[in-house]
Residue frames as qw, qx, qy, qz and C-alpha x, y, z in Angstrom:
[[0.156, -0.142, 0.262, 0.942, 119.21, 60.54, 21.94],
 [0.445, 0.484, 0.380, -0.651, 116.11, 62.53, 20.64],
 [0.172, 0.296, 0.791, 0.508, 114.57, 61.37, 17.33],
 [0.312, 0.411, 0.034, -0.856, 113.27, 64.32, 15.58],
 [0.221, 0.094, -0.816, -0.525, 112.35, 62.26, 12.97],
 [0.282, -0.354, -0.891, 0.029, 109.53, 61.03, 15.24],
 [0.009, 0.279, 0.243, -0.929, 108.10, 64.27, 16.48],
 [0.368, 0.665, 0.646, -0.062, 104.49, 65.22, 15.50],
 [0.278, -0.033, 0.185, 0.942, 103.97, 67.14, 12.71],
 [0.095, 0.600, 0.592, -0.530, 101.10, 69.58, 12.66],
 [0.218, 0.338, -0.238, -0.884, 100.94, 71.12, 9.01],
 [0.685, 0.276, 0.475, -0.479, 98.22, 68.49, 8.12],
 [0.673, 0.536, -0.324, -0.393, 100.16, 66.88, 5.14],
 [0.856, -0.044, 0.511, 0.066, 100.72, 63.31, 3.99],
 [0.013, 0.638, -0.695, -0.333, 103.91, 62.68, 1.72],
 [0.810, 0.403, -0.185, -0.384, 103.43, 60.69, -1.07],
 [0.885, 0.255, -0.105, 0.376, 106.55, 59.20, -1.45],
 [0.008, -0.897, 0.415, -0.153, 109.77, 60.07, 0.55],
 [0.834, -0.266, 0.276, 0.396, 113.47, 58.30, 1.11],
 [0.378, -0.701, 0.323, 0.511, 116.38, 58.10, -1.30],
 [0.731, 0.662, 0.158, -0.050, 117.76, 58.68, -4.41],
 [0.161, 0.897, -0.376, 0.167, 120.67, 58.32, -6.20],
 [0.740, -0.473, 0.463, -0.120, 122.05, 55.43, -4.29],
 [0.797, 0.352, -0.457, -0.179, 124.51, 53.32, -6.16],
 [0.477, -0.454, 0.732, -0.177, 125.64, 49.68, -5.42],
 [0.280, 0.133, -0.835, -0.455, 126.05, 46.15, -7.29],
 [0.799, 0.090, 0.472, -0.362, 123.57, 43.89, -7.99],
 [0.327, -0.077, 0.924, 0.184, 123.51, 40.72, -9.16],
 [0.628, 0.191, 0.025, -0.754, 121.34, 40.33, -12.02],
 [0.606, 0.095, 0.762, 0.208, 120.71, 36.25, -13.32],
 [0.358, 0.484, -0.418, -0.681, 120.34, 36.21, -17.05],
 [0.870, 0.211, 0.153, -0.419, 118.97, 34.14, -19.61],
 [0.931, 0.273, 0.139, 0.198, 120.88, 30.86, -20.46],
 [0.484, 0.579, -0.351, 0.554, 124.08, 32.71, -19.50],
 [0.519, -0.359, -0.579, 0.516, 125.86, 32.91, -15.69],
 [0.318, -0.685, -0.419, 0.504, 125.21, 35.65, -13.17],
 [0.539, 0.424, 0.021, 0.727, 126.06, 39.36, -14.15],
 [0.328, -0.709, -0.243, 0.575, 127.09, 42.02, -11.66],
 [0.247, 0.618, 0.232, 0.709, 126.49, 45.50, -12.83],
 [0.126, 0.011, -0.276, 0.953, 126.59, 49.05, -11.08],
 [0.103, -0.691, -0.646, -0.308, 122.87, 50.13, -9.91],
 [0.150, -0.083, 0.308, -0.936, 121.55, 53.26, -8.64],
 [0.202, -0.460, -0.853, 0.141, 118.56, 52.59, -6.44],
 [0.208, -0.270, 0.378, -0.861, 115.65, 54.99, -5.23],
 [0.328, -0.289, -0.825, 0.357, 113.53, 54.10, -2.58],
 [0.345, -0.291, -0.038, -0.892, 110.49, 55.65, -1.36],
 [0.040, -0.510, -0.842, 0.172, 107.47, 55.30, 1.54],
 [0.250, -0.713, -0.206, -0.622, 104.51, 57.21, 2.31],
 [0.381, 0.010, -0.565, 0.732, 104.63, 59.35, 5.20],
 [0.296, -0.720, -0.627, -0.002, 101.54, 60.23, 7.42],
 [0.156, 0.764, 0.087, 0.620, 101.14, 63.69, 8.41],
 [0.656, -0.738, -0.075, -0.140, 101.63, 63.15, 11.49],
 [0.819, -0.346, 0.103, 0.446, 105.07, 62.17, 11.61],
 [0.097, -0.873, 0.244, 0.411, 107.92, 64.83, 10.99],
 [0.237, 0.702, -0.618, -0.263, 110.16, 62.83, 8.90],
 [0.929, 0.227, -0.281, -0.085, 111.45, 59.23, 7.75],
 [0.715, -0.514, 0.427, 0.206, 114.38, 57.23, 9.02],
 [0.634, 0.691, -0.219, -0.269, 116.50, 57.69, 6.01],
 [0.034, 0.518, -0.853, 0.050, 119.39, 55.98, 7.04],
 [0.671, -0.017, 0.712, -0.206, 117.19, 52.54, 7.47],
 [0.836, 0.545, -0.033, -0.059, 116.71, 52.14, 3.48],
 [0.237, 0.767, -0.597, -0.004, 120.37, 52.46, 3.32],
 [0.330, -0.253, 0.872, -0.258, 120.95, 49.29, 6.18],
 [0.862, 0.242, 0.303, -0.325, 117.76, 47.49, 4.21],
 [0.736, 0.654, -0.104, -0.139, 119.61, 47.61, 0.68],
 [0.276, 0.689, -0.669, 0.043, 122.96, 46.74, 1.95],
 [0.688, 0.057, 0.697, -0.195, 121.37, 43.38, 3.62],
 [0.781, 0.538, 0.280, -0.151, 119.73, 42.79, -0.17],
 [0.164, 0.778, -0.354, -0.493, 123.08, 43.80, -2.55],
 [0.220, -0.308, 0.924, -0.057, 123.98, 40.28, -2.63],
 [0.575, 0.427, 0.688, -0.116, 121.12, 38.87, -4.11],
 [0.186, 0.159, 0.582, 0.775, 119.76, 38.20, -7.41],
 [0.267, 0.346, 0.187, -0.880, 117.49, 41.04, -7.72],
 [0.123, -0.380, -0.748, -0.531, 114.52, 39.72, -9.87],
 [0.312, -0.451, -0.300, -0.780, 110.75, 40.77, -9.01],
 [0.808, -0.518, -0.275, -0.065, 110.25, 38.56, -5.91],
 [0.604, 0.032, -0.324, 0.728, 113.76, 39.62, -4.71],
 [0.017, -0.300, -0.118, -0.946, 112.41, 43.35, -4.84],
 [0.626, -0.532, -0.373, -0.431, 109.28, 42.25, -3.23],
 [0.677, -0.499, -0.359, 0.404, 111.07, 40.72, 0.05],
 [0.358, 0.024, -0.206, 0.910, 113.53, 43.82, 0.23],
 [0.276, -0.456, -0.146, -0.833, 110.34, 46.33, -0.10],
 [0.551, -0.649, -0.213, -0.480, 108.27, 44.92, 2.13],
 [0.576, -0.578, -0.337, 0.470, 111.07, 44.64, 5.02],
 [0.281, 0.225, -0.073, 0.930, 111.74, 48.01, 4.16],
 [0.547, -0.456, -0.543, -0.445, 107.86, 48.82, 4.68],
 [0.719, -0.572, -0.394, -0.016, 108.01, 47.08, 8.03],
 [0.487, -0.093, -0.263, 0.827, 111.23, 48.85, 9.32],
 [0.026, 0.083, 0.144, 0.986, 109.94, 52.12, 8.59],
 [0.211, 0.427, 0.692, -0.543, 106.32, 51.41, 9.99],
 [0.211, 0.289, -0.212, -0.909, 104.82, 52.56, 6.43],
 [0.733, 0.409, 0.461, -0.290, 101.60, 51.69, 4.52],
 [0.810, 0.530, 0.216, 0.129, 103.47, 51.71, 0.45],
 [0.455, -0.767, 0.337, 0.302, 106.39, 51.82, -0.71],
 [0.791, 0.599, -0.032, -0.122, 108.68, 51.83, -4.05],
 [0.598, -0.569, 0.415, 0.383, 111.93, 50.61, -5.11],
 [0.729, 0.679, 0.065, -0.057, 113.90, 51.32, -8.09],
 [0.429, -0.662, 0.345, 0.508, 116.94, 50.18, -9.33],
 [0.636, 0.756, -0.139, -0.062, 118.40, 51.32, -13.08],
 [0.486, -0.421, 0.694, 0.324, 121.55, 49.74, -14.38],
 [0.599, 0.538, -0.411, -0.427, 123.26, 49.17, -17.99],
 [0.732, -0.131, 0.654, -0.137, 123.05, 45.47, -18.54],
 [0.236, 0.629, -0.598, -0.437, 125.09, 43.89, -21.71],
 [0.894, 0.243, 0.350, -0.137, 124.17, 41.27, -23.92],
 [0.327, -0.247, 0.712, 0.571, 126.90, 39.47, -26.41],
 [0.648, 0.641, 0.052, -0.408, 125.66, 40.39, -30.23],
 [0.527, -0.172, 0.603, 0.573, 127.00, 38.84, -32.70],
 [0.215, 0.440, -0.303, -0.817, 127.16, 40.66, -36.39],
 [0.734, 0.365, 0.358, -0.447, 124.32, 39.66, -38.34],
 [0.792, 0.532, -0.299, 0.002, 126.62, 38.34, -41.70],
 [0.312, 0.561, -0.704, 0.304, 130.22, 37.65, -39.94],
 [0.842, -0.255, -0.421, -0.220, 128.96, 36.65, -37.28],
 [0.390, 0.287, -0.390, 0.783, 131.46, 38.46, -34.72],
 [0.423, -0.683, -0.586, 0.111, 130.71, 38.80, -31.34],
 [0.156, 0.304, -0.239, 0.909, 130.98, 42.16, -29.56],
 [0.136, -0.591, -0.749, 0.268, 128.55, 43.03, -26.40],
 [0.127, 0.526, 0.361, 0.759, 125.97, 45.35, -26.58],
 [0.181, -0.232, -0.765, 0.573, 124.71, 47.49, -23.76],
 [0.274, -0.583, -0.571, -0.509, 121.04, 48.52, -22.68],
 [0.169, -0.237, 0.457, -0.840, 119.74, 50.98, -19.68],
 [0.530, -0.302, -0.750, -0.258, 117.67, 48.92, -18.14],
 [0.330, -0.293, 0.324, -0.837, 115.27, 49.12, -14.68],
 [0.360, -0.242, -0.888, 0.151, 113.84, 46.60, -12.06],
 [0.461, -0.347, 0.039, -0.816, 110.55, 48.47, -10.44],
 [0.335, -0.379, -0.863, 0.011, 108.72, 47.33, -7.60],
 [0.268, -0.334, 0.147, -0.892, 105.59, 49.00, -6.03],
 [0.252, -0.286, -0.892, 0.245, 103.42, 48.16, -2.93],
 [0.322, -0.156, 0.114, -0.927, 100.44, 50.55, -2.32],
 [0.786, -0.072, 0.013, -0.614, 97.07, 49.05, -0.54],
 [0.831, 0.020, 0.471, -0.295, 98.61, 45.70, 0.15],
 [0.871, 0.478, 0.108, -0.029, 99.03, 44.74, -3.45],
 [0.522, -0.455, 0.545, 0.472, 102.71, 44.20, -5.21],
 [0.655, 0.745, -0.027, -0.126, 103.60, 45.13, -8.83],
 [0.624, -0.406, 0.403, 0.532, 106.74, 44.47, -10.52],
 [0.345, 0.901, -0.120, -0.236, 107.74, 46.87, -13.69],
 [0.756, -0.035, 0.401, 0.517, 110.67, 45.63, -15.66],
 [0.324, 0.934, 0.058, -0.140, 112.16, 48.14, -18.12],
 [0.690, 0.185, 0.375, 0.592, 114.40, 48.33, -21.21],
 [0.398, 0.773, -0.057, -0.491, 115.35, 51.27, -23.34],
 [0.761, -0.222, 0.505, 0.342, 116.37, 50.10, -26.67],
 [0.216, -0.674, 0.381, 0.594, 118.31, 51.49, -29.28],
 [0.649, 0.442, 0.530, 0.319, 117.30, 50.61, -33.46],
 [0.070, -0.079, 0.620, 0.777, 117.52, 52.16, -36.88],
 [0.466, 0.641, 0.554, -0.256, 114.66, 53.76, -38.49],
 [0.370, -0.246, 0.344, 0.828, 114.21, 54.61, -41.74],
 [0.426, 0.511, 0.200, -0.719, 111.39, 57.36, -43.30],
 [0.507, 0.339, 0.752, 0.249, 109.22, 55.85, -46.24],
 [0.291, 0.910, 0.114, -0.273, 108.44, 59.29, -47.43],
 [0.028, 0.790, -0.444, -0.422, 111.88, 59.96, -47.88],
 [0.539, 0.038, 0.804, 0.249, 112.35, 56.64, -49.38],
 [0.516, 0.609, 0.601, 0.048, 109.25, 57.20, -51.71],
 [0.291, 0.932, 0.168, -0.137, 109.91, 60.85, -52.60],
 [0.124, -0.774, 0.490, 0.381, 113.90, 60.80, -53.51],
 [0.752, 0.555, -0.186, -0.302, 115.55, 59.27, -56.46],
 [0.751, 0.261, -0.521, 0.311, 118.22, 57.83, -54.87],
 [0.171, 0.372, -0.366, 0.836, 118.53, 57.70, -51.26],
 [0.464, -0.657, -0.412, -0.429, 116.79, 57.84, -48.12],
 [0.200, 0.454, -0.614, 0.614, 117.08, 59.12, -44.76],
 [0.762, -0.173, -0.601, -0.165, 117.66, 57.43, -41.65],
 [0.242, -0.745, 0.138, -0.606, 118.20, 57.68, -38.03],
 [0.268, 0.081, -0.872, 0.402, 119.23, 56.12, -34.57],
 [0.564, -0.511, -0.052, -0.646, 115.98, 56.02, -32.38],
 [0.004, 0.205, -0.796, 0.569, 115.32, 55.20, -28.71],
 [0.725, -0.390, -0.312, -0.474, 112.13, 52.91, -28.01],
 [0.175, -0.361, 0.597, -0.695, 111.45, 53.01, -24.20],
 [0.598, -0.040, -0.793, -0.110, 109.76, 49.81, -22.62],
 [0.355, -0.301, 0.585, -0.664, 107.99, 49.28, -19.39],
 [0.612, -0.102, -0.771, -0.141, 106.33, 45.69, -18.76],
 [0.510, -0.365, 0.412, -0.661, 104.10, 44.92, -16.13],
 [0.685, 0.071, -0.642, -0.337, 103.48, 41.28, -15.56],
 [0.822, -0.507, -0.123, -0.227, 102.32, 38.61, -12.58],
 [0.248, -0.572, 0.779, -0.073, 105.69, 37.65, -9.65],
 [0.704, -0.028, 0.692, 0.158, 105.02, 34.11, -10.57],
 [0.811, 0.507, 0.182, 0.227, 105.77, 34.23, -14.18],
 [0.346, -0.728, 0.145, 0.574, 108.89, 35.62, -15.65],
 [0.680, 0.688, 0.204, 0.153, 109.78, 37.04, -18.71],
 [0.642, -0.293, 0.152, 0.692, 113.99, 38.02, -19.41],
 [0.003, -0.864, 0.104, 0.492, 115.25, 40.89, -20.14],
 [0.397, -0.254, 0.742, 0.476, 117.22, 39.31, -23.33],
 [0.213, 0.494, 0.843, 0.025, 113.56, 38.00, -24.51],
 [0.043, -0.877, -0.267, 0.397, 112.01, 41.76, -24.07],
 [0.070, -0.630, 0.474, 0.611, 114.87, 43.64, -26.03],
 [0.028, 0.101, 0.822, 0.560, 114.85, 41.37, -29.35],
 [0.124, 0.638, 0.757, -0.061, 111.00, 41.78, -29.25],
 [0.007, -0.877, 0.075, 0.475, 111.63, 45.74, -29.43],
 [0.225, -0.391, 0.600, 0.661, 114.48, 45.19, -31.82],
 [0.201, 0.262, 0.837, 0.436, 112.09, 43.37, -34.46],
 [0.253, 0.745, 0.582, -0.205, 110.04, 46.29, -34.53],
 [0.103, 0.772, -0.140, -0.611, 112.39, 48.70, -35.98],
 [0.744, 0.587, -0.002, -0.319, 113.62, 48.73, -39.08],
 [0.712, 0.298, -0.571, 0.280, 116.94, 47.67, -38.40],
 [0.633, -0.724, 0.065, 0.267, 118.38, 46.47, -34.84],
 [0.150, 0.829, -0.520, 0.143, 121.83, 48.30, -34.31],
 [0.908, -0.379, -0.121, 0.134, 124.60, 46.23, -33.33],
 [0.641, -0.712, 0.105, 0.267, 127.88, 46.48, -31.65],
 [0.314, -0.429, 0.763, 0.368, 130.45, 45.30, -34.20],
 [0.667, 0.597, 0.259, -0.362, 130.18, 45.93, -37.69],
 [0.440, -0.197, 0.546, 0.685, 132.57, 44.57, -40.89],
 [0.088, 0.253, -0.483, -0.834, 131.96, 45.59, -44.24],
 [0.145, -0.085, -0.980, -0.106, 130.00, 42.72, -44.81],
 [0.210, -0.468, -0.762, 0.395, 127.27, 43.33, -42.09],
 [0.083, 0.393, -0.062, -0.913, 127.33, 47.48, -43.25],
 [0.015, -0.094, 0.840, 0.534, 125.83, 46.10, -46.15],
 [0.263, -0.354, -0.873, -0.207, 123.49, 44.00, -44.87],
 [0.157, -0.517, -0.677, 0.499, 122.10, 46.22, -42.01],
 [0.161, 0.383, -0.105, -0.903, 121.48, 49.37, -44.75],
 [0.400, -0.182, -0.742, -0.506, 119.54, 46.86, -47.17],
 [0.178, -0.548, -0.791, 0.206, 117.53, 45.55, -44.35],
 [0.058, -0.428, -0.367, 0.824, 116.59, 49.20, -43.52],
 [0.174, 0.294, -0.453, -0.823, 115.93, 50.15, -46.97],
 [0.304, -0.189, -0.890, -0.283, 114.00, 47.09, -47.58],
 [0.352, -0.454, -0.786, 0.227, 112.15, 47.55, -44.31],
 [0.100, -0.250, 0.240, -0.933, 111.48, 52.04, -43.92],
 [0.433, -0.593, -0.676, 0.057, 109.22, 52.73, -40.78],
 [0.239, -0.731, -0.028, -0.639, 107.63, 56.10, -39.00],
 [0.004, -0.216, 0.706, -0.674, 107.79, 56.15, -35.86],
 [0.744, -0.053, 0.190, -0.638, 103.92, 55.52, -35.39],
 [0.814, 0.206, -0.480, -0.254, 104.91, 52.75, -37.80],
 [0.549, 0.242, -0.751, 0.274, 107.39, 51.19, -34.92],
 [0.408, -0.080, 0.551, -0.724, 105.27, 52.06, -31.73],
 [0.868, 0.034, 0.011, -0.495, 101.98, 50.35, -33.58],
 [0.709, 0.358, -0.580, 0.181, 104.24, 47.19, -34.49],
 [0.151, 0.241, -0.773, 0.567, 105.63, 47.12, -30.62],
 [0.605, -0.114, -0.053, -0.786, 101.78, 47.69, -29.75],
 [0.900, 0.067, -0.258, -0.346, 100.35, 44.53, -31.39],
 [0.701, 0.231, -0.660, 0.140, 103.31, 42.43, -30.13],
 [0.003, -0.231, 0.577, -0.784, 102.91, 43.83, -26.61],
 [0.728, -0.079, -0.043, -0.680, 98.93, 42.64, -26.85],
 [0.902, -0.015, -0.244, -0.356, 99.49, 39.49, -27.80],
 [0.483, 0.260, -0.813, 0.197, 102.08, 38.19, -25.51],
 [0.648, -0.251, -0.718, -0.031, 100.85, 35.88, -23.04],
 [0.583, -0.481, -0.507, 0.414, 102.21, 37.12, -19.80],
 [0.123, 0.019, -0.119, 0.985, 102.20, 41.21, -19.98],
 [0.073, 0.719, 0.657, -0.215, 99.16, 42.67, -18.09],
 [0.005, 0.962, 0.168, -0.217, 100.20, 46.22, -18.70],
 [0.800, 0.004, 0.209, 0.562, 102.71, 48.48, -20.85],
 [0.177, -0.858, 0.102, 0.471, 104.50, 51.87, -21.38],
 [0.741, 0.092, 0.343, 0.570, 106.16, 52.52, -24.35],
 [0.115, 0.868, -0.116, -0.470, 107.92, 55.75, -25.94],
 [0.788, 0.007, 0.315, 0.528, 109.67, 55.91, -29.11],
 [0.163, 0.908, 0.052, -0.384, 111.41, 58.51, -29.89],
 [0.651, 0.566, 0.306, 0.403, 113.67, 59.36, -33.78],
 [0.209, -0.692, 0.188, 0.665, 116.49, 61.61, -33.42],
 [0.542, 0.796, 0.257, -0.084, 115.50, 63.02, -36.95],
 [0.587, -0.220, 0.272, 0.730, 119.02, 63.43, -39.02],
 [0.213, 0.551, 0.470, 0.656, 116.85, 66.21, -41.21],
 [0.116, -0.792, -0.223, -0.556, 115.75, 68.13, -38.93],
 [0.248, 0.278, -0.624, 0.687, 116.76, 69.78, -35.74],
 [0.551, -0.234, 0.546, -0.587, 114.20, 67.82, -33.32],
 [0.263, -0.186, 0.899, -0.296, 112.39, 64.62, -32.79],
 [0.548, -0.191, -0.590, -0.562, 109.84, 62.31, -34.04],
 [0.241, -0.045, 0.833, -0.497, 108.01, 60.74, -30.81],
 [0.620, -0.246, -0.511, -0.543, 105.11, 58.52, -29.95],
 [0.118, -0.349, 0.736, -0.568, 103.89, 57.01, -26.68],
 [0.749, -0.367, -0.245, -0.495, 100.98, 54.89, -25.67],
 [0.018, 0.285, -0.882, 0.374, 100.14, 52.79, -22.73],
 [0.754, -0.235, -0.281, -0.545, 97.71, 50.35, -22.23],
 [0.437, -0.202, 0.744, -0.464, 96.30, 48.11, -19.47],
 [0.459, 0.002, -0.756, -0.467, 94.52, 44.22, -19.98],
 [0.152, -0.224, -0.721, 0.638, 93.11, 44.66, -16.57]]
C-alpha cells in the first residue's frame, strides 16, 4: 500500500514537535515505602519532523506505549520507551508526557484519621541533541493566609485555597519521590490542606494559618530557597497562584531557575 506519510515534502519546513495527544491508559506508578499504584494517564508524545518528510507514523507511538503500559514508569522507564519511539519513527528528539492524579493517605494533623489525598501530577521526558532530561511534576494544593489582612483588621483575617505548581529537573541516576516533593511544597504554605477534617484538626489547621500568614511572594521565595538547597535538583519551575476570597482574581508568582 502507498505511504503518504513518506512522500517528500517541498514547503521547506521542519516541525518542531509532532504525534499525539490526549492518549489515555494505566500506568503503574512505584511509590515511596508503599506497594505499586495504578492510576489513569493521559500521555502526549511528540518527534521532530524534517521538512522533507510529509508526515509521521502516528499510529507507531500508539504500538510503542502499549508495549510500555505495563511498566513502572519512572525517569529511566520514560527514557527506554522514548528512545524506541525515536528509533521507530527514524527521528532526531523526541518528548513524552504522561499526567495522572496520584493519591497519598493523609492522616488529620490532631485525630489523626486517615483519608487519601489526591495530587495532578506529571512524568516528563525529553531527548533533543542526544541528551535525556527527566521533569517530574506536582501541583499542590495549601492554605494561605494575607498578613496585611491579619495586621490591618481587629479581628479576623482572610484566607484562601492556593495552587503551587512544581516542575523538578534532576540527574536519571538519582531519584527523588513524588511523596518527598509534595510535603516540601506543603511546608511552604501556611497551612497544608488535608483530606479529612474533625473539629479537632479545624482548630488546629486555622491557628496554624493564623500563626503562620504568607503572600504569595512570601510562599514562592520559601519554595525558592528550599528548591536551592536540595541536593539533587539541577533545575526548577514553579507557579503559585491564590484564588483571592476578596477579590474577584488572583495573586500569582512564578520563577525558574537553573544550577547549570
Amino acid at each position: 500500500m502507498k505511504d503518504i506519510q513518506n512522500l517528500k515534502d517541498t514547503r521547506n519546513v521542519d516541525i518542531q514537535k509532532v504525534g499525539i495527544n490526549h492518549i489515555e491508559l494505566p500506568l503503574t506508578i512505584e511509590r515511596k515505602n508503599e506497594p505499586n499504584q495504578i492510576v489513569s494517564g493521559e500521555a502526549r508524545v511528540t518527534v521532530a519532523l524534517p521538512k522533507d518528510y510529509k508526515g509521521t507514523h502516528m499510529s507507531r507511538f500508539v504500538e510503542v506505549l502499549t508495549e510500555w503500559q505495563n511498566k513502572k514508569l519512572l525517569g529511566i522507564d520514560i527514557k527506554g520507551c522514548l528512545e524506541e519511539i525515536i528509533k521507530r519513527l527514524n527521528a532526531q528528539s523526541g518528548e513524552l508526557k504522561f499526567k495522572f492524579k496520584y493519591f497519598i493517605e493523609k492522616k488529620s494533623p490532631v485525630t489523626n484519621m486517615p483519608a487519601q489525598m489526591c495530587y495532578d501530577c506529571s512524568f516528563k521526558g525529553i531527548i533533543e541533541n542526544g541528551r535525556y532530561k527527566f521533569i517530574l511534576g506536582a501541583k499542590v494544593p495549601v492554605t494561605t493566609l494575607c498578613p496585611c489582612s491579619k495586621e490591618i483588621s481587629d479581628n479576623g483575617a482572610h484566607n484562601q485555597r492556593a495552587l503551587i505548581s512544581v516542575k523538578i529537573s534532576y540527574d536519571e541516576d538519582k531519584q527523588i519521590w513524588l511523596e518527598d516533593l509534595i510535603e516540601l511544597i506543603e511546608s511552604c504554605a501556611s497551612c497544608p490542606l488535608y483530606p479529612l477534617l474533625k473539629r479537632e484538626d479545624e482548630k488546629f489547621v486555622t491557628e496554624k494559618a493564623w500563626d503562620n500568614p504568607k503572600f504569595v511572594e512570601d510562599v514562592l521565595r520559601d519554595a525558592v530557597i528550599k528548591l536551592r538547597n536540595h541536593p539533587l535538583i539541577n533545575e526548577f519551575e514553579l507557579e503559585c497562584e491564590a484564588f483571592e476570597s476578596i477579590h474577584n482574581h488572583s495573586a500569582w508568582a512564578y520563577q525558574k531557575e537553573s544550577k547549570k
